[in-house]
N, C-alpha and C positions, 0 to 999 in steps of 0.2 A: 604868650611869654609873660611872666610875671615881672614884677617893676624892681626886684630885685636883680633878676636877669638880665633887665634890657639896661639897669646900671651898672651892672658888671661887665656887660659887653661894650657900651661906653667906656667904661675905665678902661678897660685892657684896648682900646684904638686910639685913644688919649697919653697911654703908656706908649706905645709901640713907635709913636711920634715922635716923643720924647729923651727914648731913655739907649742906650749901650746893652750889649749880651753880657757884658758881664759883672760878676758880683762877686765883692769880696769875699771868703770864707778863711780867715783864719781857722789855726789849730791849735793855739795855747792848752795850756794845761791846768788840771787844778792844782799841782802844787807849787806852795808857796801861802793857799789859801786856805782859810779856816771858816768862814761863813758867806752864807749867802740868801741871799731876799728876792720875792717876785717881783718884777715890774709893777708900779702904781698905775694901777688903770684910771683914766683919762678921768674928771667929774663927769664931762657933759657924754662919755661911752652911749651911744643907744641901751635903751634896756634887753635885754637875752632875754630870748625863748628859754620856757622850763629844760628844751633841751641842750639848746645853746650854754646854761648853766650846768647841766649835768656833763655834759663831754667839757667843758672847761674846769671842773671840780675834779673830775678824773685825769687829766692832764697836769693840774696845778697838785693836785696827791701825789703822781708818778713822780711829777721833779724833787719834792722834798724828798719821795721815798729814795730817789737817785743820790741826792746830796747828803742827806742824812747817814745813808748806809755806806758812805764812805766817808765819813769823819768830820762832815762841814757842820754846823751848827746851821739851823734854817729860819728863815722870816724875822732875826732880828733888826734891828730900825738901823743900825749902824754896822750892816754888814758889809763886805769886804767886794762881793761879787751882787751883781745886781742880774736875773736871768728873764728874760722876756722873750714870750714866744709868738707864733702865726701860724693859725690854720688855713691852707691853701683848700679848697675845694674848688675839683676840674670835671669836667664830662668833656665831651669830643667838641663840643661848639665854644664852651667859655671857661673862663678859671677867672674866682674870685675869693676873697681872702677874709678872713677874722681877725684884726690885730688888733684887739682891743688889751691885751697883754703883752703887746710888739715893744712898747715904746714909741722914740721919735728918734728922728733923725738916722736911721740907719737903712735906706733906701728899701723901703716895705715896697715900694711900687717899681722900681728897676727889679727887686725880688719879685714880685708877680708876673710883669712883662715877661723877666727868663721864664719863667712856668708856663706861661700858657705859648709864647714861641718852642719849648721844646716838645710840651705834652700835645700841644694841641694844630699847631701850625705844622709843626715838621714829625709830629708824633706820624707813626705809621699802625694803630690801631683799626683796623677797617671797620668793628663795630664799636655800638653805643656803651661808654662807660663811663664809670662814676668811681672818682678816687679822692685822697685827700694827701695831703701833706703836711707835715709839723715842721715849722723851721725854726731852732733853737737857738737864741743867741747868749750869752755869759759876757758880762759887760764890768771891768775892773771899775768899781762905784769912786776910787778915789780922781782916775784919771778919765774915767769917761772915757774908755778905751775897750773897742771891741777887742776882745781876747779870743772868742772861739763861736763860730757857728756853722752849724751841722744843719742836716736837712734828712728827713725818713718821708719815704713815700707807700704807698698801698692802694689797693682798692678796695673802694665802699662794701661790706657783706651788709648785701639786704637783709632786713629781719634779724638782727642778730641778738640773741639775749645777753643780759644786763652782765654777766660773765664774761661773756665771750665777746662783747665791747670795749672790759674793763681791760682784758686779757689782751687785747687787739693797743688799745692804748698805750699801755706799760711797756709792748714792746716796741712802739714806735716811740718810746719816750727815752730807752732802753738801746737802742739804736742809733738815735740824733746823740745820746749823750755820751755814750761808751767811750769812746776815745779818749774826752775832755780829762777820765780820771785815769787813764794811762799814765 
């Protein structure tokens, strides 16, 4: 087991000690709103794998292309809505998380705990699999008020070309955020 794993599976027994099933999900809306910016990732962030950066480059594309094509202006410094996200990655033994674009303060580890007690504890999958999940949040930058988060899940396609990643992405991006512009 690699030292990645056997810290994820310490996190998630550390979680489960700790925390409640359940997690806020507001349903706010975008209107009212005109702009919106990504979450400032941490300085001291671990560095990302080349691929770690590419599925997070693809991810942070999907959200402007979401916000942009419906009216919001994107990434300026003094925007209106602040959007920070988390990649879950589960298999049948652990689930452990990317929030290097999460933020703070908004229960990223009460979020993983419900992940891996639904997917993985009470999941009823008989075989071995590999999924991920995008958890979206939209955060009102003047009040520091969660306003909306949504959650898209799937499972991992091995081998998938560089298309059919981007395509896999957008709609998980496409998904978690649909409602928000209702």
């Amino acid at each position: 087991m690699t030292a990645l794993r056997l810290l994820a599976v310490a996190t998630c027994a550390a979680v489960f000690t700790s925390c409640s099933s359940s997690v806020d999900m507001p349903k706010g809306t975008s209107k009212g709103y005109n702009s919106a910016r990504l979450v400032k990732r941490g300085p001291s962030e671990a560095t990302q794998t080349s691929r770690e950066k590419q599925v997070h480059g693809l991810i942070q594309n999907s959200i402007k292309q979401q916000f942009t094509s419906h009216g919001l202006s994107y990434n300026q410094p003094n925007a209106e809505l602040v959007v920070g996200y988390m990649v879950i990655y589960q298999e049948n033994a652990m689930t452990t998380s990317f929030d290097d674009y999460f933020g703070y303060g908004r229960d990223a580890n009460e979020i993983l705990g419900v992940a891996h007690e639904r997917g993985v504890i009470k999941g009823d999958r008989p075989d071995y699999f590999e999924r991920a999940g995008l958890v979206v949040d939209v955060i009102d930058a003047k009040t520091n008020k969660l306003v909306y988060r949504n959650v898209s899940v799937g499972d991992i396609v091995e081998g998938a070309s560089s298309s059919q990643r981007s395509a896999r992405v957008n709609a998980a991006v496409n998904e978690a955020l649909a409602p928000f512009f209702k």
